[in-house]
N, C-alpha and C positions, 0 to 999 in steps of 0.2 A: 547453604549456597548464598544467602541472601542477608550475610550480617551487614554488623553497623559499617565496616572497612567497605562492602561492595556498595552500601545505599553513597556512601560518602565519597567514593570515586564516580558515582552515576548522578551525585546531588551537584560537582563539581562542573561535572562537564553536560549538564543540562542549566546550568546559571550560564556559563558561557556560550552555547549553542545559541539561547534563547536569546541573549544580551549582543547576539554580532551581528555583523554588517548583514552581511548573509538573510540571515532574519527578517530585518530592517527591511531590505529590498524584496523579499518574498512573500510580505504579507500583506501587502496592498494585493499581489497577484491569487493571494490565496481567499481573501475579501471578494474581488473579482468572480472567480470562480466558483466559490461555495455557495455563499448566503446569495448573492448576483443568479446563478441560475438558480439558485432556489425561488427565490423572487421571479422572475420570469415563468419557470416551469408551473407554478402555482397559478400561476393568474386563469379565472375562469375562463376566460373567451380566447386560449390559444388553442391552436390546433395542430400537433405536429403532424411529418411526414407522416404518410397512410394514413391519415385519416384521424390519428391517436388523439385523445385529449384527457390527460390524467382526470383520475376524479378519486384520489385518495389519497392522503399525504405518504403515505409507504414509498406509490406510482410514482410522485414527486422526486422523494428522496431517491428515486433508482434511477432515474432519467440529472438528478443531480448531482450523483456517485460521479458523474465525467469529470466534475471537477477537480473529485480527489484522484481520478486516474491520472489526468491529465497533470494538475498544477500538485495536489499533493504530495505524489509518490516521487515528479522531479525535485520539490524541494526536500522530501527526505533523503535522496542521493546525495543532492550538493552540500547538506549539511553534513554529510557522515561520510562521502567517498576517501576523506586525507586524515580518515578518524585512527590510523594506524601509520600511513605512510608518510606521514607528517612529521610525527614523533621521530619516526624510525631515520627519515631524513636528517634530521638537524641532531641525533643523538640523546634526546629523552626517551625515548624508549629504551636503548638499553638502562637509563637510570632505574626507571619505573619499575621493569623488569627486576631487577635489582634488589629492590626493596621488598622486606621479612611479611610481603603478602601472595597466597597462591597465588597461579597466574589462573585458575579458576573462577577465582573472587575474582580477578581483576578483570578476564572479558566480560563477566556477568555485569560488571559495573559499566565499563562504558557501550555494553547493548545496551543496556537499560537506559543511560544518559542524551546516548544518543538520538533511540528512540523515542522516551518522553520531550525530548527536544522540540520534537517535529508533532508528537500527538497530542500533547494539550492542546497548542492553537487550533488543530485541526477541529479537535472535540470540539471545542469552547465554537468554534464559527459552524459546523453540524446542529451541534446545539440549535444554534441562534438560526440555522437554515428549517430544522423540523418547528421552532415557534413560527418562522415568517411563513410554511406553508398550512400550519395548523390556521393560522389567523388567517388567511388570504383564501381556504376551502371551509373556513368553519366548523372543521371536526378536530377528534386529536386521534392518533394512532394508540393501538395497544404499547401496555408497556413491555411485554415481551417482545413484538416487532421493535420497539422502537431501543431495548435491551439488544438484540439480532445484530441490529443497522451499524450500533456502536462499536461492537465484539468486532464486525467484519469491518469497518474502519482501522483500527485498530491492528487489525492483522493485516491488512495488506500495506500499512506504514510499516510494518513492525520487517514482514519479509523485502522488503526494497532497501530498507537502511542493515539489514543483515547482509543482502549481498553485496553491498556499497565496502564494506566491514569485510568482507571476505577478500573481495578483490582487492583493497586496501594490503592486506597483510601480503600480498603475492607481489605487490607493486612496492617499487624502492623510490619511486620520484610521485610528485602529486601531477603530473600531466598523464601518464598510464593509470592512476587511480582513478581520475574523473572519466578517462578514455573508457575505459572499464563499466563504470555505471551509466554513465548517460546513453553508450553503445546498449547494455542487457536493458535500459530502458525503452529505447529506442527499439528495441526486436520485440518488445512482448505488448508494446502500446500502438505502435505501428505495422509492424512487419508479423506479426502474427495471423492476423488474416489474411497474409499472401498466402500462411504456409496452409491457412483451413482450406483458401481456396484449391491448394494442389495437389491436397489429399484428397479434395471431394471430386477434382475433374477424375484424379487416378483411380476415385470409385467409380466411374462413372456416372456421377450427377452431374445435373445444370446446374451450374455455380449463378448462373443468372436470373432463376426462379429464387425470390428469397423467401416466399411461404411454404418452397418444398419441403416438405417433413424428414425426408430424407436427408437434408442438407442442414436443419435447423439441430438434427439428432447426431451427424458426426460433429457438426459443429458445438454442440453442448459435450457433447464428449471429449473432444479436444480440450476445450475449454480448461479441463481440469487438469493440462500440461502446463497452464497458464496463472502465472497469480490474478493478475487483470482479473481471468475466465471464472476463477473460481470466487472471486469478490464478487463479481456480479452472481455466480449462481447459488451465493450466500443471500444478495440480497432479496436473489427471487425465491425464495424460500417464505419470504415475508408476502407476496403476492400471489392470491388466490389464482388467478386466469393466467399463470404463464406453465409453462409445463415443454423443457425440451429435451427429456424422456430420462431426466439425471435424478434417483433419487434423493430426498433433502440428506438423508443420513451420509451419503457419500459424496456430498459436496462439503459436508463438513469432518469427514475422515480423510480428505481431498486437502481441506483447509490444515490440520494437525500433521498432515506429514510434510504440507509448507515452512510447517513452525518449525519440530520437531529436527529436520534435516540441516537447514541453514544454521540453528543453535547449535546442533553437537558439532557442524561442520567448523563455525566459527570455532568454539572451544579450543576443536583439536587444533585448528592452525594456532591459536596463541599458545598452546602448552607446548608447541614444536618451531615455534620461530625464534630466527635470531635473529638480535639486532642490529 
């Protein structure tokens, strides 16, 4: 799946990802939001809402995952929502297409492109957010939490620029491409807690008790409809005192059918489209 033709269509279009405008303007935001809350979240003398005051760099990093929900996942759509409709517009895609390589190899390459695109910086400023909160508490986390944190980074860029990629092949012009990501962005980072909320009135709970146990347990379960949900219930995997009733094994068979679905899905639209 993964010869020299697929590294060399994902090596191309991860130089130029990396090298655009696009980029450019996203990483001061990405600065901002990553190592920036990590820095704050760290400091000993904060105290968040309820009362909380991390005291682990794990705690840190999962109160600093907002970043990458937040500022992350939208620059991996922007970078990859016109990563097919682009082509297809101006008439490179049928070229591409064209040419004496599967169309196998060739979605494999620009996942991959597209994605490393967006996940080295990411890594490289995680990186540098778990040194600022190991330094600013004074300990270091395990290397298997801290192996966890990156896996699940990792995969919730990797599924946001896959359905960027999806909807890309559906869409013929790049204003329904971006309409497309920023929209399933927008429902799963905002508008998904309307829907925990209207599930939990229809069960009859108080949506307005937020330590009800009842509420905290559809809401963990839901979660796992949600890549957001299941990012975060990756990374509470790594913290001992949180528990909302989701086993760790099935937050991460949660996580593999995230991957699994969106890749064969993308596949089959490239080995069925036309340009």
């Amino acid at each position: 799946m993964f010869n020299h033709q697929t590294l060399a269509v994902a090596r191309r279009i991860f130089s130029d990802k990396i090298r655009s405008t696009r980029m450019v303007i996203m990483l001061p935001i990405l600065i901002l939001f990553i190592p920036g809350m990590a820095w704050g979240f760290s400091d000993p003398e904060i105290i968040l809402p309820g009362g909380i005051s991390p005291d682990s760099v794990m705690e840190v990093m999962f109160y600093t995952s907002l970043g990458v929900v937040f500022a992350g996942t939208m620059c991996g759509v922007l970078l990859s929502f016109d990563g097919i409709s682009k082509d297809r517009f101006s008439g490179v895609l049928e070229v591409k297409l064209s040419q004496p390589m599967p169309r196998q190899m060739q979605s494999a390459g620009i996942a991959i492109g597209h994605w490393s695109a967006i996940l080295v910086p990411v890594w490289i400023l995680w990186l540098m957010s778990i040194m600022i909160a190991s330094y600013r508490l004074e300990m270091s986390p395990s290397f298997l939490a801290t192996i966890a944190s990156f896996a699940s980074v990792g995969l919730i860029l990797f599924w946001y620029v896959m359905f960027s990629l999806i909807a890309s092949t559906y869409s013929k012009d790049q204003g329904t491409s971006i309409a497309f990501g920023v929209g399933m962005w927008f429902l799963f980072t905002f508008l998904w807690a309307l829907v925990t909320s209207m599930v939990a009135f229809a069960s009859g709970v108080n949506v307005g008790e937020v330590n009800n146990p009842e509420m905290i347990r559809i809401e963990g379960f839901l979660d796992l409809l949600s890549p957001n949900g299941v990012f975060h219930h990756l990374l509470e995997t790594n913290l001992a005192d949180v528990d909302r009733g989701v086993p760790k094994i099935i937050s991460w068979i949660s996580a593999l059918i995230w991957t699994i679905i969106p890749w064969f899905w993308f596949k089959s639209r490239m080995s069925k489209i036309q340009p």
